[in-house]
N, C-alpha and C positions, 0 to 999 in steps of 0.2 A: 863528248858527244859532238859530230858533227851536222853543220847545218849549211846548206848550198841553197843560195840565191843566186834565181836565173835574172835576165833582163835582154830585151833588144840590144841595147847598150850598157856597155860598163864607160866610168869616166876614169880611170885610174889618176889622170894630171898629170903625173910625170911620163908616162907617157902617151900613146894615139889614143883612143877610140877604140872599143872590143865591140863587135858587131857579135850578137849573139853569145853574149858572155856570163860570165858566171863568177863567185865568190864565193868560197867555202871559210865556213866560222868555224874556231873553235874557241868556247868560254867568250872571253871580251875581245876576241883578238883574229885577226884574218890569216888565216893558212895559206892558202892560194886565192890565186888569180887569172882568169885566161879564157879562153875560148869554152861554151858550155862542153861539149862531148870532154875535151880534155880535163874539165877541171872534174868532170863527173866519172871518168873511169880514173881517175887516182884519188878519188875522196868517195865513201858512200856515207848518206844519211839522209834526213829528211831532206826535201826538195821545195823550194817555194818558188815559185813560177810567177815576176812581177807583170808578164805579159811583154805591151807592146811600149815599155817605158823606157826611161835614163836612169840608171843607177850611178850615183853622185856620191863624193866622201858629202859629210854633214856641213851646214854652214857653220861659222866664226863669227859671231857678235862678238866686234874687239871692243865696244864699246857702249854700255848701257847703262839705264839708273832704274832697274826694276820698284823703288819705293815709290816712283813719280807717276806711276803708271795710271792712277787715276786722276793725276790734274790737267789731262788733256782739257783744253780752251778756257781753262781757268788761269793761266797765266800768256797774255795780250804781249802782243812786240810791237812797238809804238815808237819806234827806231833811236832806242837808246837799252844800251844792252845792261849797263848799271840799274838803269827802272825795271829792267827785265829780271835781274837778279832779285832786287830786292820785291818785287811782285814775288817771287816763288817761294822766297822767305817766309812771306807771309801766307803764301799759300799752302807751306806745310805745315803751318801751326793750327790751321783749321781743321785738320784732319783727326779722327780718336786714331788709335791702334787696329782696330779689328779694322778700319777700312785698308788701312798700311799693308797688313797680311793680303786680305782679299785683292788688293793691287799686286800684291808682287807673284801671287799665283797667279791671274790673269795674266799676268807679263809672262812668265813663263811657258802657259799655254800658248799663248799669243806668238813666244817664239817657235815654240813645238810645232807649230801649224803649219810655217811657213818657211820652215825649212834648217832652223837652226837647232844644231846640234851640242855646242858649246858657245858659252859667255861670258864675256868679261865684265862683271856688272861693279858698281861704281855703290859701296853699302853704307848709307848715312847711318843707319841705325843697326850696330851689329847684334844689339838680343832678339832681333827678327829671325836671324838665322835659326837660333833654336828653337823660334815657334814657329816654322812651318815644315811639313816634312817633307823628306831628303829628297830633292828633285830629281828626276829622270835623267834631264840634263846637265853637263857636266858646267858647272858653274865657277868661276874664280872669284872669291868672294873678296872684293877690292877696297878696306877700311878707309872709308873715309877720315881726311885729318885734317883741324882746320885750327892753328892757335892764335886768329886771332881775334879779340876781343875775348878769350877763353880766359876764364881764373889760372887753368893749368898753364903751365911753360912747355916746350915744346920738348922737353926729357920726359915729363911728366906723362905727355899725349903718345908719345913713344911708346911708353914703358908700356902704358893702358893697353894700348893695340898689339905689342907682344907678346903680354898675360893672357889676354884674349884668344890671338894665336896659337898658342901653347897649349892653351886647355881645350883645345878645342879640335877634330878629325871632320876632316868630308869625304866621303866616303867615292864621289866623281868629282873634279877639279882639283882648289883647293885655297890660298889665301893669297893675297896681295897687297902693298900699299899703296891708298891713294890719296897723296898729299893734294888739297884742292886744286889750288891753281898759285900762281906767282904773286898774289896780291891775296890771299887767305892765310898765306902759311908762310912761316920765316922762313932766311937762308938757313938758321940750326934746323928746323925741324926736316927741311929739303936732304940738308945732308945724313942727318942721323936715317931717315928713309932711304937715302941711297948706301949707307950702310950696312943698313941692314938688310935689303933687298939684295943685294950683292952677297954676302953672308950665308944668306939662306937659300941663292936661287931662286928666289921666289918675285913675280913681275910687280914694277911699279910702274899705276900710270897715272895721269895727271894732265889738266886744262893748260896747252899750253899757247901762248900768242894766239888766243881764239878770235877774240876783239881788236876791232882798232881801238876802244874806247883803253883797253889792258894794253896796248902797245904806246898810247898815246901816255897814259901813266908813267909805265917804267921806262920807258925810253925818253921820253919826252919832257917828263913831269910835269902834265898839261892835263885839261881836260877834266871833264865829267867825272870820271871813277875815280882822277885825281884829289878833285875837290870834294868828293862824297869820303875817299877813307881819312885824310886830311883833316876834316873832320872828326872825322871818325876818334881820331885820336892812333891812329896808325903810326908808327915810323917810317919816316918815308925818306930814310935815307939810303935807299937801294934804288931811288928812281932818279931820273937821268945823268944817267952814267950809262946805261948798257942795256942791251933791246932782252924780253923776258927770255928768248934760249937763251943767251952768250949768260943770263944769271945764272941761271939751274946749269949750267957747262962751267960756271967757278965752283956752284956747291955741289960739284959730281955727282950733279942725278942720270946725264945722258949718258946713253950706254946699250949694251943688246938687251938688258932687264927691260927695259925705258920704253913705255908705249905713250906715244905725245899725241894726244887727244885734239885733234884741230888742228894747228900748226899753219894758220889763216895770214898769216903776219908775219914774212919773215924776209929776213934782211941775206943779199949772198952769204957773208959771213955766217950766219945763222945757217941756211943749207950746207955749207961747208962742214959744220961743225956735225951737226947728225948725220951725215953722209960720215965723216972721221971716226964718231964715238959707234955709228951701228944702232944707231938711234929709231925706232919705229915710228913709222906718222899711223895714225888714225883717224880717216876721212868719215864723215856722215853725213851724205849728201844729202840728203830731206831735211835734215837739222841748216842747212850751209843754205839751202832754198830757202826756209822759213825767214831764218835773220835776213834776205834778200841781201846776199855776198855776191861777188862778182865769181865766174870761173875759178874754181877750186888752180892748185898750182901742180894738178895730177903729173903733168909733162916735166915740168921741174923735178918734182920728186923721181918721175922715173929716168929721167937724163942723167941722176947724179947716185941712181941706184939704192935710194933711199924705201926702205920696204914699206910699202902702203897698203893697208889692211881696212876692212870695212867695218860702221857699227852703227846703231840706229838712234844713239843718244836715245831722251824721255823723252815721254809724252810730250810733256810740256813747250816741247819744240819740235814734237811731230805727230801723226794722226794714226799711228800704229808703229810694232816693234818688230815692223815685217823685214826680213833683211832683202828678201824677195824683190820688192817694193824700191830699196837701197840701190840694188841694183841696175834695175830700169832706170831709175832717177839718173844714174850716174849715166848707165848709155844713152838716153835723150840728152844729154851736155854734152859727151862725147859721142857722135853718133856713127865715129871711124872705130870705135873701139867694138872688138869682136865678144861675141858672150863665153868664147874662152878667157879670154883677157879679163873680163868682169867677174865670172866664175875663180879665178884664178887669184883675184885680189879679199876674196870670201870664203877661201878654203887655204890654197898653199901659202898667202902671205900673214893670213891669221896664224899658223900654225908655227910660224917662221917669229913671229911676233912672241909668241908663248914657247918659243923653244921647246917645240916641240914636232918638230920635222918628219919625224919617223914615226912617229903616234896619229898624230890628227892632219887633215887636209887632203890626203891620197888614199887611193885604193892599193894598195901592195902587204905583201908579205908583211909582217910582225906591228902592221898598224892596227891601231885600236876598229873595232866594226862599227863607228859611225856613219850610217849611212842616210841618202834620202832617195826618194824615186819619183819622177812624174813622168805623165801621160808623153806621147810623140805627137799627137795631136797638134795639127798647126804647125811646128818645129819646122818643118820645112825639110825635113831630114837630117835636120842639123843637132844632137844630143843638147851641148851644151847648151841651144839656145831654149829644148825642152827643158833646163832647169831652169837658167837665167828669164826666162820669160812667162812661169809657168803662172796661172791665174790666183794669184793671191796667195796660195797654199800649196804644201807635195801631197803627195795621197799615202807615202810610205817613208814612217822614219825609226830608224835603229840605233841608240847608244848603247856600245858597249857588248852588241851582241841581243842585246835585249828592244821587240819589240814595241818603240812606243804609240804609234798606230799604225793601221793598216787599210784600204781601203782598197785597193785591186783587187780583192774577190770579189 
């Protein structure tokens, strides 16, 4: 059965602008694309008519922590990013379960609202997954892994998160590893994830050079988070020798699997190197404001052709998981950057990230129908900036072929 959505505008990405354009569905998946009269005299079925709006592929959260989603202002930045961690620590043992769930469906509506279509979510607790049901949106369920201070060893943590993976089907998305960050998780457990991630196809991603205090660490072997794991009883024979990429580039994590969460901290060599391996940055700008960072290193990244994708991080480090929101943020920093360019970094570099190019981020032939829509209102005439700018929310979003709200009638 076919189904043809009209709009003022279609955004296909790769290529122009369709001025009175159209998309025909068929199942999860887009048949055509083009001008409406054209695409309606070689396709018949139902018609939906979004009016005078922008038809958009769906947005790309490369990066989120759906369980956090109710500790907004419950974890303080007090300009030490180790007190920051360990405040969240503590702030997730206050929580029972049923609040956990109730957060992580809020987060997903929260995404659904505002324009996001698929997620990359960051999942501390993976029996969450079988208790809530199978979301609309397409989700990559990203295990968390963290060995240390853990009774288990980092084969052990392995194994658990492959048993997991195994027994387990998502019906939209699908699973990933997420070794914490450079200072949580050994070099074995780094490498056995890029192992296995490679192996399976399947993305890993992971906190990488977020901090100066995690830069000051392992490059350095200085400093606060130094003296906190040190403590701790850590081994801390991986710190100064080598800034945190050039580590995870010995234990063969970077790579086109490889989506690098931050990437705050990095040395030329360091750009070198994920520009070499194909390595993804993923930026979060509301998250990069809160810690009060200076100028993200967007221009580097794109000088060295480094693919940069967008994501809203938690609560805990922002006041919603609007990616909408993401990207204003990002154009008031950059205010030469055009809302193609913004849109652009929220759909085709997301999708570029999840290798998955011909599926998600465009409107064309044999890509999957995640779509969004909003008003031209204000736009100035300009499509992309009626998505990139639209007020908080879209009014129309579709995974998969399947409407999950609608609001233009």
């Amino acid at each position: 059965m076919t189904s043809i959505l009209r709009a003022q505008y279609v955004l296909p990405m790769d290529q122009p602008p369709i001025e009175d354009g159209a998309v025909a569905i068929e199942g999860d998946t887009i048949v055509a694309v083009g001008k409406n009269a054209e695409v309606r005299a070689a396709h018949t079925g139902e018609i939906r008519d979004l009016g005078e709006r922008a038809l958009a592929p769906g947005l790309i959260n490369a990066h989120c922590h759906l369980d956090y989603t109710r500790l907004h202002d419950e974890v303080q930045w007090r300009g030490s990013f180790t007190e920051w961690l360990l405040q969240l620590v503590a702030a997730k043992k206050l929580h029972p379960e049923k609040e956990y769930l109730a957060g992580i469906q809020m987060g997903l509506d929260m995404l659904a609202r505002s324009g996001t279509t698929t997620v990359v979510n960051i999942e501390s607790f993976p029996r969450f997954i079988e208790q809530i049901p199978p979301p609309q949106l397409r989700v990559w369920w990203c295990l968390e892994m963290i060995d240390f201070n853990r009774s288990e060893g980092a084969r052990e943590v392995a194994a658990q998160t492959l048993e997991f993976i195994a027994g387990h089907s998502i019906p939209r998305g699908g699973f990933g590893f997420s070794p914490h960050a450079p200072y949580t998780a050994t070099a074995e457990l780094y490498r056995l994830c890029a192992q296995y991630s490679r192996g399976r196809n399947i993305p890993l991603t992971t906190h990488l050079a977020e901090s100066e205090e995690e830069d000051d660490m392992i490059r350095r072997g200085t400093g606060r988070m130094y003296d906190y794991f040190s403590r701790a009883g850590r081994d801390m024979s991986d710190c100064k020798r080598v800034s945190p990429t050039q580590l995870l580039a010995e234990c063969g994590v970077l790579g086109p699997n490889c989506l690098a969460a931050h990437a705050n901290y990095l040395t030329p060599l360091d750009v070198s190197l994920l520009k070499q391996t194909g390595t993804h940055v993923v930026h979060c700008p509301k998250t990069h404001r809160f810690f009060g960072r200076g100028s993200p290193s967007l221009h580097t990244w794109k000088e060295h052709r480094i693919n940069t994708c967008l994501g809203t991080d938690s609560m805990a480090s922002n006041d919603t998981l609007n990616m909408l929101g993401e990207m204003q943020t990002l154009g008031h920093m950059f205010p030469r950057m055009s809302a193609q360019e913004l849109l652009t970094l929220a759909t085709v570099n997301g999708a570029k990230a999840l290798n998955l190019r011909e599926k998600l981020g465009r409107i064309g032939v044999g890509a999957w129908a995640d779509l969004i829509a909003a008003p031209m209102d204000g736009a100035g005439g300009d499509p992309y900036e009626a998505i990139v700018y639209a007020d908080k929310q879209v009014s129309f979003s579709m995974v998969g072929g399947e409407v999950v709200f609608d609001e233009t009638q």
